[in-house]
N, C-alpha and C positions, 0 to 999 in steps of 0.2 A: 454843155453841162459843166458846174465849174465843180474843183477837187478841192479838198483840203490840202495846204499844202504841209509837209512835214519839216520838224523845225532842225531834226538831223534824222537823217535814213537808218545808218546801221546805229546799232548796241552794243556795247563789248562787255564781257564779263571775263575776269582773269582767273580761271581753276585752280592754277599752281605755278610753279615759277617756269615752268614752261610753254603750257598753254593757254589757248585764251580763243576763247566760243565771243563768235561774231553774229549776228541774228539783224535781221530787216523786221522789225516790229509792224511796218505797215501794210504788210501783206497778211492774209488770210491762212489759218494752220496749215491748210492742204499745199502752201507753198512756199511757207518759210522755214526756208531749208537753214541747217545750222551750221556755218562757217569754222572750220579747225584752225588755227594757226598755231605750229608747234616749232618753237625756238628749239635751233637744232648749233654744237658748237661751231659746224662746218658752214651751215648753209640750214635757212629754213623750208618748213614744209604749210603750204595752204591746203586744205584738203576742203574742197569743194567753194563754189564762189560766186552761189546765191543767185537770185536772178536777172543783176545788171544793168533795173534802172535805173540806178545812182554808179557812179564810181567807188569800187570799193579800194582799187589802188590809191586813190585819193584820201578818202576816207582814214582807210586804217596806214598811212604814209608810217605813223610814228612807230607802227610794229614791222613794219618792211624794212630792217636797217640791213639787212645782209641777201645774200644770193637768195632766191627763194623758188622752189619748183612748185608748181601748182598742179594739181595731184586731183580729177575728179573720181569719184566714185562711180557714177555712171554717169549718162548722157541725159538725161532728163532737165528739163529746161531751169527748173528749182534750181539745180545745180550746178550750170556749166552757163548761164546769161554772162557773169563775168568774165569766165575763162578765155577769151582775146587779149585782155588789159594782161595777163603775164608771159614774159618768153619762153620761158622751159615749165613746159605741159606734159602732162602724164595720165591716158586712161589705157582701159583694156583696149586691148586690139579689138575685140569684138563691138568694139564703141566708137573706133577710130575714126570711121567714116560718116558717121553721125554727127560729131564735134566737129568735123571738115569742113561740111555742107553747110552747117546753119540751118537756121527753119525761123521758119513767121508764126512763132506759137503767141498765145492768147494768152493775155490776162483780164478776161472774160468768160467766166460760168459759161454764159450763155451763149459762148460761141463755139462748145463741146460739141462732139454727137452724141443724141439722146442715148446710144449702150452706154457708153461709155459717162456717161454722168450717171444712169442710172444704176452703175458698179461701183461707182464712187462713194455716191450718197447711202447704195449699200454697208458698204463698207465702216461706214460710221461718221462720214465728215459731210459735213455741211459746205453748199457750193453757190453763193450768194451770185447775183448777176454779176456783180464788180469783185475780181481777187483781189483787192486791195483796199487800203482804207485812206489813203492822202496818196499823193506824187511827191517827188522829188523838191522839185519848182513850178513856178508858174509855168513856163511854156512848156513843159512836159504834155507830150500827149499819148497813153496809155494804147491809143488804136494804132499806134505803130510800133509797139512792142515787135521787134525780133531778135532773134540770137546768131547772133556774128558769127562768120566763121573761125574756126580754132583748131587749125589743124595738129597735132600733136607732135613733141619735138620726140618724144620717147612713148613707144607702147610698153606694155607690160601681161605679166602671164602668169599663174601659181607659180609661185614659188618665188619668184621675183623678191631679193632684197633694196628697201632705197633709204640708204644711210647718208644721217646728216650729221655723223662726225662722232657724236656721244651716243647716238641712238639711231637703232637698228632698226626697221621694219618691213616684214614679211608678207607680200601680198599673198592675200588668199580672195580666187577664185568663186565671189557665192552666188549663181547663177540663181533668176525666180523672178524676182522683180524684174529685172531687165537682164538681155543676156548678156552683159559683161559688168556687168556688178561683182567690186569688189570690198575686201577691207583691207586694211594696214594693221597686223598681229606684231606686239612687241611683245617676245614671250620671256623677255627676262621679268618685264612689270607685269604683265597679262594686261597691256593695256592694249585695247581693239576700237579704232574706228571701223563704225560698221558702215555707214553711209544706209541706204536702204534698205538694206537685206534684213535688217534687224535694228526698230524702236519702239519706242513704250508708245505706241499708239495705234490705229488704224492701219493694216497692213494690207496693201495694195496687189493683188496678183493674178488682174483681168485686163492688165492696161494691157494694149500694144506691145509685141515682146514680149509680156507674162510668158514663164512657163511654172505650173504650178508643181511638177510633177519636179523639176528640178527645182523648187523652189521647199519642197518637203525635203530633199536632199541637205541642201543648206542648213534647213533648221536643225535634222538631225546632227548636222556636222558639230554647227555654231552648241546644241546642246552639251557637248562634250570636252568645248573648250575652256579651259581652266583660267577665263578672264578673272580680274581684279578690279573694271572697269568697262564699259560699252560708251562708247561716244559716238553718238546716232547720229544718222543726218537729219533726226527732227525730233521733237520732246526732249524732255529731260534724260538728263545721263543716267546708270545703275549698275549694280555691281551682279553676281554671279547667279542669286538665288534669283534674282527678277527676270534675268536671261533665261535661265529653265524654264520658269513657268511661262513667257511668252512663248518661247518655241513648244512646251508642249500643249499648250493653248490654241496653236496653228495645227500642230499634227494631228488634236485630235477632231478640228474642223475638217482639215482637206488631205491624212494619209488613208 
């Protein structure tokens, strides 16, 4: 069966004079995860790196001009496809072994099992036979999607700071989605990447790993945090007021 094929894979949009949100447009919402790259004076920071049919090293060359550590949020294949292409890697230790191994995940609906899509489709997203909507290039073939091994050069743990010179950030611990799902808290700006734990969409917490009971925990947490900004790992960004109402929107589904 033939693909469209796409005329450039990633997106870039510049937020501010720091960061800059990288997006694969030709994948399906449920897996186009949102790429961070935050210009740091010392050395930058990648937080998260999408799912790796295309080279994103490649791709985004002209914002990689300095050292850079690539930073997943968790382990879920949305996220971590590209994390091989960089050398100093960064997840939870509770993820560590997961990013090591690799896995032959699917970019295929239809090659789910039936709970688990039908938690999905619960949950509010639509799971087409094909996650995608064009390939790379022509010889690209989708049925051999897998994710590379990436063993990490550094774990990390609450509390954990990783400073790139001008700016500080403080890993925070938000177990639910998966269990070493984190964020990176800059509490001078209240700027927070959330990765999973918390977006303006569809929130996941029957996959594999789910725990929900910790995953109430987090939202409680996250509701208390005095952000400025949320930078998800999917949908649009949002400031403080939008962050309460989804966490209490979650609690008062599943506390």
């Amino acid at each position: 069966m033939g693909f469209q094929i796409a005329d450039k894979w990633f997106e870039f949009r510049r937020i501010d004079d720091d960061i800059t949100l990288i997006w694969e447009p030709h994948v399906v919402p449920l897996i186009r995860c949102n790429i961070w790259h935050v210009r740091g004076r010392d050395r930058d920071l990648l937080i998260d790196t999408g799912l790796g049919m295309a080279s994103l090293k490649a791709a985004a060359r002209h914002l990689f001009e300095k050292k850079l550590t690539a930073v997943a949020t968790h382990a879920h294949y949305d996220h971590v496809g590209g994390f091989h292409e960089f050398e100093d890697r960064m997840i939870h230790s509770a993820e560590a072994r997961k990013v090591a191994a690799g896995n032959a995940a699917s970019l295929y609906g239809a090659g789910k099992e039936d709970a688990l899509l039908e938690s999905i489709r619960a949950a509010g997203y639509d799971v087409p036979p094909e996650l995608f909507t064009a390939v790379p290039n022509g010889g690209y073939d989708p049925r051999s999607y897998q994710v590379l091994p990436a063993p990490a050069m550094h774990t990390v743990e609450e509390g954990d700071m990783v400073d790139i010179g001008d700016r500080q950030f403080e890993i925070l611990h938000l177990p639910g989605h998966s269990p070493g799902s984190i964020g990176l808290w800059e509490a001078k700006t209240g700027v927070l990447f959330s990765g999973d734990a918390i977006y303006d969409g569809p929130l996941l917490d029957e996959l594999p790993g789910s725990d929900i009971e910790a995953y109430v925990a987090t939202m409680k947490r996250l509701r208390q945090l005095p952000v400025s900004v949320v930078h998800a790992g999917h949908e649009p960004s949002f400031g403080r007021a939008r962050l309460r109402e989804l966490c209490d929107a979650y609690l008062v589904k599943r506390a």
